[in-house]
mmCIF file as gemmi writes it, N, C-alpha and C atoms, coordinates in Angstrom:
data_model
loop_
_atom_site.group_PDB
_atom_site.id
_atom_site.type_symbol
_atom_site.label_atom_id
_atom_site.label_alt_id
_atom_site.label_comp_id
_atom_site.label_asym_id
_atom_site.label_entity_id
_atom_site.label_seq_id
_atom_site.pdbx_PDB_ins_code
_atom_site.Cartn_x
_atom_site.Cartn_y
_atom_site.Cartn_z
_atom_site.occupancy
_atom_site.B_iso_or_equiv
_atom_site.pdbx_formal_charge
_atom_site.auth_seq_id
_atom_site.auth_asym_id
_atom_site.pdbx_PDB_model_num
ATOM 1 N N . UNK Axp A 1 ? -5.156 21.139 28.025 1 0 ? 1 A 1
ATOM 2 C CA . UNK Axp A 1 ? -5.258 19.896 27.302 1 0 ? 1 A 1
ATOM 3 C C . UNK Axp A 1 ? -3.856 19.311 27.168 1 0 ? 1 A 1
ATOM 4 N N . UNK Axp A 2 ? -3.716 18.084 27.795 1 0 ? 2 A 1
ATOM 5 C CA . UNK Axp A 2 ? -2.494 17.417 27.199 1 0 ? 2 A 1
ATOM 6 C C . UNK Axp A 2 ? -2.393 17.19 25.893 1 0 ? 2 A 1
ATOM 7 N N . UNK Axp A 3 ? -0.955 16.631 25.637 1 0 ? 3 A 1
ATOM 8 C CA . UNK Axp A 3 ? -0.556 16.609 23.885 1 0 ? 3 A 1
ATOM 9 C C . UNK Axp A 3 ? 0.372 15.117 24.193 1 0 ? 3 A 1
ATOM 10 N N . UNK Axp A 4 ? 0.192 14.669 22.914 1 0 ? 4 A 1
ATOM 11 C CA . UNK Axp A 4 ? 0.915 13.498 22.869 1 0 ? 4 A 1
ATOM 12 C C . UNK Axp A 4 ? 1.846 12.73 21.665 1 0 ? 4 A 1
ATOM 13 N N . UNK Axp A 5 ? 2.966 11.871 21.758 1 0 ? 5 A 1
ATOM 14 C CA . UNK Axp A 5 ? 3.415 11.799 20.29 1 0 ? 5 A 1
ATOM 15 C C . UNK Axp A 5 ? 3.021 10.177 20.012 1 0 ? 5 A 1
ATOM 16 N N . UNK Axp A 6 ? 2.869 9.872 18.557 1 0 ? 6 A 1
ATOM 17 C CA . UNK Axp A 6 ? 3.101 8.858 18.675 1 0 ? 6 A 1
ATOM 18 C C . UNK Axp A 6 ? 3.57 8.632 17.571 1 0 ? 6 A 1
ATOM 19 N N . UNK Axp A 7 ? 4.525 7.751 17.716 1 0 ? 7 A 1
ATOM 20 C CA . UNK Axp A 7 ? 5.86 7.069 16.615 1 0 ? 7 A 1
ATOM 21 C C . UNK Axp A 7 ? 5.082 6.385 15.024 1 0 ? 7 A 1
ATOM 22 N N . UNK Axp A 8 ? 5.536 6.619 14.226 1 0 ? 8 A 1
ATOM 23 C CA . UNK Axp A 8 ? 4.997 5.647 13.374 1 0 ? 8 A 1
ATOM 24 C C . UNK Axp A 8 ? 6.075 6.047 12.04 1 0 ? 8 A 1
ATOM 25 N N . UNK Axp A 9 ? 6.179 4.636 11.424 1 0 ? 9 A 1
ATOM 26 C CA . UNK Axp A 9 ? 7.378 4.649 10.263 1 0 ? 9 A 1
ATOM 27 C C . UNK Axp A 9 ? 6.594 5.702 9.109 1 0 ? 9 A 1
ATOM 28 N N . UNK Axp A 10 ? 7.236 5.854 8.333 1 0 ? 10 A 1
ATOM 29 C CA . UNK Axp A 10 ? 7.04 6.748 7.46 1 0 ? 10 A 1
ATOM 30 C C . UNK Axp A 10 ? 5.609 6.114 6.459 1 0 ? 10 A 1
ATOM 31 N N . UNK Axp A 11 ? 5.841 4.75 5.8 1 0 ? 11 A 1
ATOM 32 C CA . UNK Axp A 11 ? 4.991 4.043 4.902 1 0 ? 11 A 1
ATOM 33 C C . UNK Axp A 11 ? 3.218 4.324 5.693 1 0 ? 11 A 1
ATOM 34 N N . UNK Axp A 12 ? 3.701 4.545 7.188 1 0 ? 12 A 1
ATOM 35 C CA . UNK Axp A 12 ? 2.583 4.516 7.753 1 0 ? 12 A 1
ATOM 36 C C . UNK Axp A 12 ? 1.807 5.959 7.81 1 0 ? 12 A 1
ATOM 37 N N . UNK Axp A 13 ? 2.759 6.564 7.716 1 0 ? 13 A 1
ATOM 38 C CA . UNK Axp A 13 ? 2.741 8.246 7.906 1 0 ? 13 A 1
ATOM 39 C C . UNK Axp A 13 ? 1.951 8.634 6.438 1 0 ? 13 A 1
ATOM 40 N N . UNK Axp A 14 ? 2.845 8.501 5.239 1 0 ? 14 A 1
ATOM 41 C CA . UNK Axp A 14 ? 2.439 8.626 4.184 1 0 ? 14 A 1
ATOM 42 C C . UNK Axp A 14 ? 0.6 8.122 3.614 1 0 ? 14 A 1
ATOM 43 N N . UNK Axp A 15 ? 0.5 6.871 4.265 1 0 ? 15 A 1
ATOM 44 C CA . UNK Axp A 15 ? -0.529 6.495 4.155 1 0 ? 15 A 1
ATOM 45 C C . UNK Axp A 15 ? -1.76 7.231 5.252 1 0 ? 15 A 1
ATOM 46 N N . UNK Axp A 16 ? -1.85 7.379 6.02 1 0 ? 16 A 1
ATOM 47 C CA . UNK Axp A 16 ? -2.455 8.677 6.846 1 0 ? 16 A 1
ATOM 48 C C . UNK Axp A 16 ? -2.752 9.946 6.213 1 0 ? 16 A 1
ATOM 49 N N . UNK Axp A 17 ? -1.559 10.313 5.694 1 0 ? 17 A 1
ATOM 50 C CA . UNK Axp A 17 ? -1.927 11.749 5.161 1 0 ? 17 A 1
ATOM 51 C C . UNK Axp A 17 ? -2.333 11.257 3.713 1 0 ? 17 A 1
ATOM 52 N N . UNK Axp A 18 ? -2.227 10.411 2.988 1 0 ? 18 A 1
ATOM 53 C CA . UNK Axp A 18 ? -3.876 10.456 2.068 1 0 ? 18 A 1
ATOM 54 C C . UNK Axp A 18 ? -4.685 10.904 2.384 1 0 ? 18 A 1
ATOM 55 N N . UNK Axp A 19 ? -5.435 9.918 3.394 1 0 ? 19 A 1
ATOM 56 C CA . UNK Axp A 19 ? -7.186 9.743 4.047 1 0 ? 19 A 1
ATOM 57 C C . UNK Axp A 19 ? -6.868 11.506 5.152 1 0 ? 19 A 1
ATOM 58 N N . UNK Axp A 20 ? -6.173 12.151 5.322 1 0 ? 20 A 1
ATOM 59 C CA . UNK Axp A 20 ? -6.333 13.476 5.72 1 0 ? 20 A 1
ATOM 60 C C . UNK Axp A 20 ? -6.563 14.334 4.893 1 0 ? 20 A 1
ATOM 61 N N . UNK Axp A 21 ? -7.754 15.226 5.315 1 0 ? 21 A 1
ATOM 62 C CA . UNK Axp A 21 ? -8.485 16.303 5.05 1 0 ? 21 A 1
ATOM 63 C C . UNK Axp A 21 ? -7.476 17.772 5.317 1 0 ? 21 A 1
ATOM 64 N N . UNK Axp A 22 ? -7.635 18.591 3.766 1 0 ? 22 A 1
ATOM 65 C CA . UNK Axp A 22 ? -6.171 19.559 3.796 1 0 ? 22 A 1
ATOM 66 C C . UNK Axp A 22 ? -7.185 20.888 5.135 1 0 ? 22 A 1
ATOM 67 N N . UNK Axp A 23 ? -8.123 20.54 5.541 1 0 ? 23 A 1
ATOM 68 C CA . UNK Axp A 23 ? -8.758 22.05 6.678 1 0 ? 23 A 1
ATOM 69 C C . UNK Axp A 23 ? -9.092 20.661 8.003 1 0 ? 23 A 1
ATOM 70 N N . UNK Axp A 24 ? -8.172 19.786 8.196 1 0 ? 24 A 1
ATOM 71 C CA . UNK Axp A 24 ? -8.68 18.96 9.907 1 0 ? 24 A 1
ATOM 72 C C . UNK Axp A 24 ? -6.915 19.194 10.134 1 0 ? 24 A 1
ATOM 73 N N . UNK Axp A 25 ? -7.443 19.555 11.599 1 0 ? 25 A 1
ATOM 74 C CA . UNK Axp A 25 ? -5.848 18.757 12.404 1 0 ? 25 A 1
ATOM 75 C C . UNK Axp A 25 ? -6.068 17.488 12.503 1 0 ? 25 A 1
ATOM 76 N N . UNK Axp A 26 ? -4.407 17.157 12.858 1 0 ? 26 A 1
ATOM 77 C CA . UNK Axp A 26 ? -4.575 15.733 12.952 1 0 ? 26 A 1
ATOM 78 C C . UNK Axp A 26 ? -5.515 14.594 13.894 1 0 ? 26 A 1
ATOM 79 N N . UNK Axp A 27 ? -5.646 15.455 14.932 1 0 ? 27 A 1
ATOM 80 C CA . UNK Axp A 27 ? -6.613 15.335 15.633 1 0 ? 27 A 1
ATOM 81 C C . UNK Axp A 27 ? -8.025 15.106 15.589 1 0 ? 27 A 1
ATOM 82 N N . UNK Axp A 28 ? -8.256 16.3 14.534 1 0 ? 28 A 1
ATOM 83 C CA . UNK Axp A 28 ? -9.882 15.674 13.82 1 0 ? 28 A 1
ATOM 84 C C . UNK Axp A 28 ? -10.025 14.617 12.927 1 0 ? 28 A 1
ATOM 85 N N . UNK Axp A 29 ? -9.181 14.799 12.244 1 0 ? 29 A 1
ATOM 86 C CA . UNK Axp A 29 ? -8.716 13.675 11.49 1 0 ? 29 A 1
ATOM 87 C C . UNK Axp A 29 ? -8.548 12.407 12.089 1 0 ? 29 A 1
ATOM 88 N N . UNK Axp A 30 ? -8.216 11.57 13.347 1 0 ? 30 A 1
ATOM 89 C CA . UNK Axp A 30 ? -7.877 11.021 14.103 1 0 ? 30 A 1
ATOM 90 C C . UNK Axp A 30 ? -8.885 10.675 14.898 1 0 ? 30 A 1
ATOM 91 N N . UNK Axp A 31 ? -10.024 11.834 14.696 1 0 ? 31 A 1
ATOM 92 C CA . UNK Axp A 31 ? -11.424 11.496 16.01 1 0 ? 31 A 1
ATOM 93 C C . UNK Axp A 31 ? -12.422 11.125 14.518 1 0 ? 31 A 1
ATOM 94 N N . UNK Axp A 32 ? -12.205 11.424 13.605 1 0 ? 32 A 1
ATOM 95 C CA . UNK Axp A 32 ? -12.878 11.03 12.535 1 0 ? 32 A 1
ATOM 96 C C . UNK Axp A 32 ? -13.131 9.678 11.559 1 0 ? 32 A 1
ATOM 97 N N . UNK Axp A 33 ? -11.602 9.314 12.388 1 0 ? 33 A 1
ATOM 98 C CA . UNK Axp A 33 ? -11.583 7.849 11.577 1 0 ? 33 A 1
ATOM 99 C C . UNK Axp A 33 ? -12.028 7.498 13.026 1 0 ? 33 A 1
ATOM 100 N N . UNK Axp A 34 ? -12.019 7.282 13.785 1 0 ? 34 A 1
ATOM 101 C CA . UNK Axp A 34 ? -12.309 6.546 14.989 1 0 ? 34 A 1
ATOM 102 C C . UNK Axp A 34 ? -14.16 6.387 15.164 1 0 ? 34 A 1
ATOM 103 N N . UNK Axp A 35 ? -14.403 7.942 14.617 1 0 ? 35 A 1
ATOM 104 C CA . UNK Axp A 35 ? -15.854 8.361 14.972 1 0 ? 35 A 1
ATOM 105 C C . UNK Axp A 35 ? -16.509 6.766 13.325 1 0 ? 35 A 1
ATOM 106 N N . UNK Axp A 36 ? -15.47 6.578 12.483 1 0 ? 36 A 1
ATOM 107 C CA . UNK Axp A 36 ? -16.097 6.057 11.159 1 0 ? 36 A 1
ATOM 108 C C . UNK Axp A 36 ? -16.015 4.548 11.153 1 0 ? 36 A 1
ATOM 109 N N . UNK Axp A 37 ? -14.665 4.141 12.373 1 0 ? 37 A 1
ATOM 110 C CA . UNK Axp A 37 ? -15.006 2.398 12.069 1 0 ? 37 A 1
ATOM 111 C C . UNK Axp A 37 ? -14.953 2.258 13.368 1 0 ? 37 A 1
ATOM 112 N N . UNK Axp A 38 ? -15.25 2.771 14.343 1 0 ? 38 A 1
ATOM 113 C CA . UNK Axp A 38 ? -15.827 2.541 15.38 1 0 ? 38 A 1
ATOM 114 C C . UNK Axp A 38 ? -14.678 2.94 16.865 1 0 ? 38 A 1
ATOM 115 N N . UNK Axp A 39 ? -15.044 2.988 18.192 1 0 ? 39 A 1
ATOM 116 C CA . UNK Axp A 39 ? -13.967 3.045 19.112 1 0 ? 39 A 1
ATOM 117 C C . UNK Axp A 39 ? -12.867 1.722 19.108 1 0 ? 39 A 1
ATOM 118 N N . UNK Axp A 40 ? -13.162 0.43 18.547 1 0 ? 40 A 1
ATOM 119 C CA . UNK Axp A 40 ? -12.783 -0.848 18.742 1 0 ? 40 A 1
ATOM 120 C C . UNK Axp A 40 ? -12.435 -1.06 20.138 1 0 ? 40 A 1
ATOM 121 N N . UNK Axp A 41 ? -13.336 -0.465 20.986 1 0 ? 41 A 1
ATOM 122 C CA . UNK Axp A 41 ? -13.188 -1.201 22.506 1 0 ? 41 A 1
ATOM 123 C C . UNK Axp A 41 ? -14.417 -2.084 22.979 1 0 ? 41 A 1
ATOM 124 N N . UNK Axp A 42 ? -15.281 -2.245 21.967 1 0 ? 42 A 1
ATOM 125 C CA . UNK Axp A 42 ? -16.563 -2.695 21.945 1 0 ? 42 A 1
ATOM 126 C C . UNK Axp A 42 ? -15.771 -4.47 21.274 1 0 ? 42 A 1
ATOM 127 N N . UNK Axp A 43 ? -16.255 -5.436 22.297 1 0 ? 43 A 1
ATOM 128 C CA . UNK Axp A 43 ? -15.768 -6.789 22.347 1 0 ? 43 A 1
ATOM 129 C C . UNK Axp A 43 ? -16.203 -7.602 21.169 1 0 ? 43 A 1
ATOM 130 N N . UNK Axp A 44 ? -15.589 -8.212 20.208 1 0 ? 44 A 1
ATOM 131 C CA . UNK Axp A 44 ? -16.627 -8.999 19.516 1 0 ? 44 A 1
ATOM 132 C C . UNK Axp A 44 ? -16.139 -7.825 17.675 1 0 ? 44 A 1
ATOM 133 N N . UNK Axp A 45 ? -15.576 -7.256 17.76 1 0 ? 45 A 1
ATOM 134 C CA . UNK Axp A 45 ? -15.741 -6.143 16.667 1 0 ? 45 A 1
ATOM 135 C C . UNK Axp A 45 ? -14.692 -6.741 15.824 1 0 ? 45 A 1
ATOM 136 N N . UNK Axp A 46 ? -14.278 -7.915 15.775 1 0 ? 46 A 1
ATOM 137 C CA . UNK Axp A 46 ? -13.196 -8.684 14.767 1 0 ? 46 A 1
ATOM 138 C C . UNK Axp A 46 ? -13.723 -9.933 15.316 1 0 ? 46 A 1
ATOM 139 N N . UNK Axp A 47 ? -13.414 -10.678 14.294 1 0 ? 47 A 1
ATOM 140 C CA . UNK Axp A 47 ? -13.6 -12.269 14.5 1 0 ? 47 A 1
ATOM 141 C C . UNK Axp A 47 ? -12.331 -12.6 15.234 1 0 ? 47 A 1
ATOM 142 N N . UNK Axp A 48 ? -12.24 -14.137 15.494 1 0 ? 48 A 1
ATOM 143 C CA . UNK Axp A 48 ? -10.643 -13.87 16.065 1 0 ? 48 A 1
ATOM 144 C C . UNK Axp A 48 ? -9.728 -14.631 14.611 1 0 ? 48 A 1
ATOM 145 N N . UNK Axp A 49 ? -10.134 -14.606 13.564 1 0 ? 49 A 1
ATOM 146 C CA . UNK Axp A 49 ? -9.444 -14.901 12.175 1 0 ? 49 A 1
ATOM 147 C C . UNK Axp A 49 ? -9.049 -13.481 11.759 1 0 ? 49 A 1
ATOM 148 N N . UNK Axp A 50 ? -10.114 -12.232 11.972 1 0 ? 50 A 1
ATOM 149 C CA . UNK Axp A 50 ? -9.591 -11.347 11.455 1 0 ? 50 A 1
ATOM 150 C C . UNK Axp A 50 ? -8.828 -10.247 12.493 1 0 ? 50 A 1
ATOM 151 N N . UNK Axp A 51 ? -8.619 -10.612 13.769 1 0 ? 51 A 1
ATOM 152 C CA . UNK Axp A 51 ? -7.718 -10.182 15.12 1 0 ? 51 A 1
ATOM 153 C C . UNK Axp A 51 ? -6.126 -11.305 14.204 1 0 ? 51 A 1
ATOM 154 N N . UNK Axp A 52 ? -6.538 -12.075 13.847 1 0 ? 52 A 1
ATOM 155 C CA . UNK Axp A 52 ? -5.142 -12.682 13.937 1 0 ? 52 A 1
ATOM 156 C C . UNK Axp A 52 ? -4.343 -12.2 12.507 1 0 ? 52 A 1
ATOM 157 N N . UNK Axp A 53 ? -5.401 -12.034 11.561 1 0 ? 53 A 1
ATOM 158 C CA . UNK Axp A 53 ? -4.715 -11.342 10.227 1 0 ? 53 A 1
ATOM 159 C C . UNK Axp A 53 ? -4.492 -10.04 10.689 1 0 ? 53 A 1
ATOM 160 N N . UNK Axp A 54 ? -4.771 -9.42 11.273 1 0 ? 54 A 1
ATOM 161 C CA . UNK Axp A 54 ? -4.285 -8.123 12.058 1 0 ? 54 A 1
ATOM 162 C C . UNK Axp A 54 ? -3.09 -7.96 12.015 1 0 ? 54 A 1
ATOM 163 N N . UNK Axp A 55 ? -3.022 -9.005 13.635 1 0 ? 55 A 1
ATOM 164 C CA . UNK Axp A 55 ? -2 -8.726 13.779 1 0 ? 55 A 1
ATOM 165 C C . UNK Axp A 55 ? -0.652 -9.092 13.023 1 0 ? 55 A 1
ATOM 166 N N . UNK Axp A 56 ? -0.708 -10.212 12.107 1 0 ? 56 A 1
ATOM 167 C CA . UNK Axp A 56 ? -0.028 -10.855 11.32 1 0 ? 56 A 1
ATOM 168 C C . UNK Axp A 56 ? 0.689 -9.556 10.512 1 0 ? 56 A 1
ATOM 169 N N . UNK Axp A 57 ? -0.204 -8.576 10.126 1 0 ? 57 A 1
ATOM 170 C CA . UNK Axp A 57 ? -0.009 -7.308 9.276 1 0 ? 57 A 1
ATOM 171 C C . UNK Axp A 57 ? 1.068 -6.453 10.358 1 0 ? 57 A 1
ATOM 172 N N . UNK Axp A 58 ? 0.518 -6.205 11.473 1 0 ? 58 A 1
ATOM 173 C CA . UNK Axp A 58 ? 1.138 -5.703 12.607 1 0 ? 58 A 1
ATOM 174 C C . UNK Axp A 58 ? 2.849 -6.301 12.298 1 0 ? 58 A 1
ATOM 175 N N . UNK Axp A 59 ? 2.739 -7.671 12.445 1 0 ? 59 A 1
ATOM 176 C CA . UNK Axp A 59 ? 3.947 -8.118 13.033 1 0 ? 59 A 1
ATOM 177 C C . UNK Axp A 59 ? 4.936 -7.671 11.196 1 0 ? 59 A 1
ATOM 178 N N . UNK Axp A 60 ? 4.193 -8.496 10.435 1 0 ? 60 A 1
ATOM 179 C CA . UNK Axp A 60 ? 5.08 -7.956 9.071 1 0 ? 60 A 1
ATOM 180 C C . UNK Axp A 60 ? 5.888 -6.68 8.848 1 0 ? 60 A 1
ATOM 181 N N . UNK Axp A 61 ? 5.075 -5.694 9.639 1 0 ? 61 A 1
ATOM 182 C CA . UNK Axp A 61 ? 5.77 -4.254 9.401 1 0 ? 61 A 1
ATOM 183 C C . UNK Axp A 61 ? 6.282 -3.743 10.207 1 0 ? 61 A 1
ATOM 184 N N . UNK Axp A 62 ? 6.543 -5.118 11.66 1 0 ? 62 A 1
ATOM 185 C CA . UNK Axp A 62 ? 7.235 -4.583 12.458 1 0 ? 62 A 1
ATOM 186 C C . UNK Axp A 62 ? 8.968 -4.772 12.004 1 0 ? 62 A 1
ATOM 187 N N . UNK Axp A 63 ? 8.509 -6.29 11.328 1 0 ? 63 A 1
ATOM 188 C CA . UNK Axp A 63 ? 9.688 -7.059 10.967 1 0 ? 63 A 1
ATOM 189 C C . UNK Axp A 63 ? 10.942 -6.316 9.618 1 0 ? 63 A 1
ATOM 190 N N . UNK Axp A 64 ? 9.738 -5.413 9.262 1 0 ? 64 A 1
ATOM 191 C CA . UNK Axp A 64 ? 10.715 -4.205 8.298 1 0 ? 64 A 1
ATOM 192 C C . UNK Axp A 64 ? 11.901 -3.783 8.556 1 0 ? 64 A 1
C-alpha cells in the first residue's frame, strides 16, 4: 500500500483532530468523513453560490 503526506496549517490540523475518534487511524477517520458527506466527485453536490463561498473560505486561509 502506498502512503502519502499532506500539508495542512496547524488551525486546520487542530480542527481535524476534534472530529477524530481516539481508536481510528487517520485514515479511517479520513474514509469516514468522506464515507459521511459524500465522495464530492458526484457533479451538482454544491450550488455554484456555495462552490464560491468555498472557495472564498479556501482563499481566506490561504491569505493567512
Amino acid at each position: 500500500m502506498s502512503r502519502t503526506s499532506i500539508p495542512l496549517d496547524s488551525e486546520t490540523k487542530a480542527r481535524l483532530d476534534e472530529s477524530k475518534r481516539d481508536d481510528e487511524t487517520w485514515d479511517e477517520f479520513l474514509l469516514r468523513i468522506v464515507a459521511a458527506t459524500g465522495d464530492g466527485m458526484s457533479p451538482g453536490t454544491l450550488s455554484e453560490d456555495e462552490a464560491e463561498d468555498a472557495m472564498d473560505i479556501v482563499r481566506e486561509g490561504r491569505d493567512r
